[in-house]
Structures are given as structure tokens and as C-alpha cells.
C-alpha positions as CSV (number, residue, x, y, z in Angstrom):
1,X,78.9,142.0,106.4
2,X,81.4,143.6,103.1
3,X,81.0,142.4,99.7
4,X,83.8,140.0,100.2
5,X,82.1,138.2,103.0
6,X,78.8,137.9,100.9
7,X,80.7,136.6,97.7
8,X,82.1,133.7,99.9
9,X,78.9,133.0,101.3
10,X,77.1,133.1,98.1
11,X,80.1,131.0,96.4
12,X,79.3,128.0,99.2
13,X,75.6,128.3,98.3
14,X,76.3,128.2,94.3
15,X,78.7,125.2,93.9
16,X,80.6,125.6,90.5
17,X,79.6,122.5,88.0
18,X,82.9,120.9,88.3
19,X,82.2,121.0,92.6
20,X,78.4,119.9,91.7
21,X,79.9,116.9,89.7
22,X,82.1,116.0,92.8
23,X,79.6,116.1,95.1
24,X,77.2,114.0,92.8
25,X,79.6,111.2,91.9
26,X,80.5,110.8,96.0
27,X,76.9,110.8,96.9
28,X,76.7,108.5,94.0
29,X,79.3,106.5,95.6
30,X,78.0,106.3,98.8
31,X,74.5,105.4,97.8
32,X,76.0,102.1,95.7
33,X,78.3,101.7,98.6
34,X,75.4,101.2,100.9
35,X,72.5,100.6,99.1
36,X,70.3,97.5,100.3
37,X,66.8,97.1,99.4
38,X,63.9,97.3,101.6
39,X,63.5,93.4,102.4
40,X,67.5,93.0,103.0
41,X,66.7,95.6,105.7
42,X,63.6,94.1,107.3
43,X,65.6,90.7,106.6
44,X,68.4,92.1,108.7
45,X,66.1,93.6,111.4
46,X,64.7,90.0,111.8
47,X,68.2,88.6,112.9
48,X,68.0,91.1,115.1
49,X,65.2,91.0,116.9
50,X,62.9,88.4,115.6
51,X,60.2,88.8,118.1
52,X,60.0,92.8,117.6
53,X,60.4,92.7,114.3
54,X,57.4,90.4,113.7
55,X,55.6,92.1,115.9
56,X,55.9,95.6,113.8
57,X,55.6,93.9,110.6
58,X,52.1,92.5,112.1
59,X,51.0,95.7,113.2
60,X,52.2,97.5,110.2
61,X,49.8,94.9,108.2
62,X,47.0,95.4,110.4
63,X,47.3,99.2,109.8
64,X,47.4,98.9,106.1
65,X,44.2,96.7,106.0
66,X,42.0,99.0,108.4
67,X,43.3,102.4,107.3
68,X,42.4,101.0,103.2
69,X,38.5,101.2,103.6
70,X,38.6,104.4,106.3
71,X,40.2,106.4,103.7
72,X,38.4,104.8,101.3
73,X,35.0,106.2,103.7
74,X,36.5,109.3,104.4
75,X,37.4,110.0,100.5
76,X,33.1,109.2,99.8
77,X,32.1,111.4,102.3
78,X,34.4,114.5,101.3
């Protein structure tokens, strides 16, 4: 590898501010674009699939409410 091949390489690693902006305002962009909150999701997942989708939220639930007081345990005894 020359100095002419490092200079490019190093030029795609170090963006210039005006290709920082540019990226920022398209990733900006596509985050407004497709931005939904986390209960449109699981609201969206229920059309799906209602029977699944209960199913996980149930078991997600469960987990919450048994892994609480084990941490809670394994916190005390550390």
C-alpha cells in the first residue's frame, strides 16, 4: 500500500463536516421516516399473529416478575 492508497482510505474513515452533516440529516431522515414507538410495534405484531404475540408478551411478563427478586437475591449475596 503507497501513500496515495492510505490517504483515500483514511479520507473514507474521516468524513469531512460538510459529508458528516449529510450523512446526519439522511439518517435523520430515515429515523423520522420510520420511526414508530415501541407499542405501535407490539400493536402491529398483534395483527399479525395474535396468538404468538400474546404468547411472548406473557412470557416476557413472567420473566420480568421472576428474574426481579433473583437479582434482587443474587445482588444480597454478592
Amino acid at each position: 500500500m503507497n501513500d496515495t492508497e492510505l490517504a483515500g482510505t483514511w479520507a473514507a474513515l474521516e468524513p469531512t463536516t460538510a459529508q458528516r452533516r449529510r450523512m446526519q440529516a439522511r439518517v435523520q431522515w430515515w429515523l423520522d421516516a420510520h420511526g414508530s414507538s415501541l407499542i405501535s410495534e407490539w400493536l402491529g405484531l398483534l395483527k399479525i399473529n395474535p396468538i404468538v404475540s400474546l404468547s411472548l408478551a406473557t412470557a416476557a411478563a413472567g420473566l420480568l416478575l421472576i428474574a426481579t427478586p433473583l437479582s434482587w437475591v443474587a445482588f444480597s449475596v454478592l
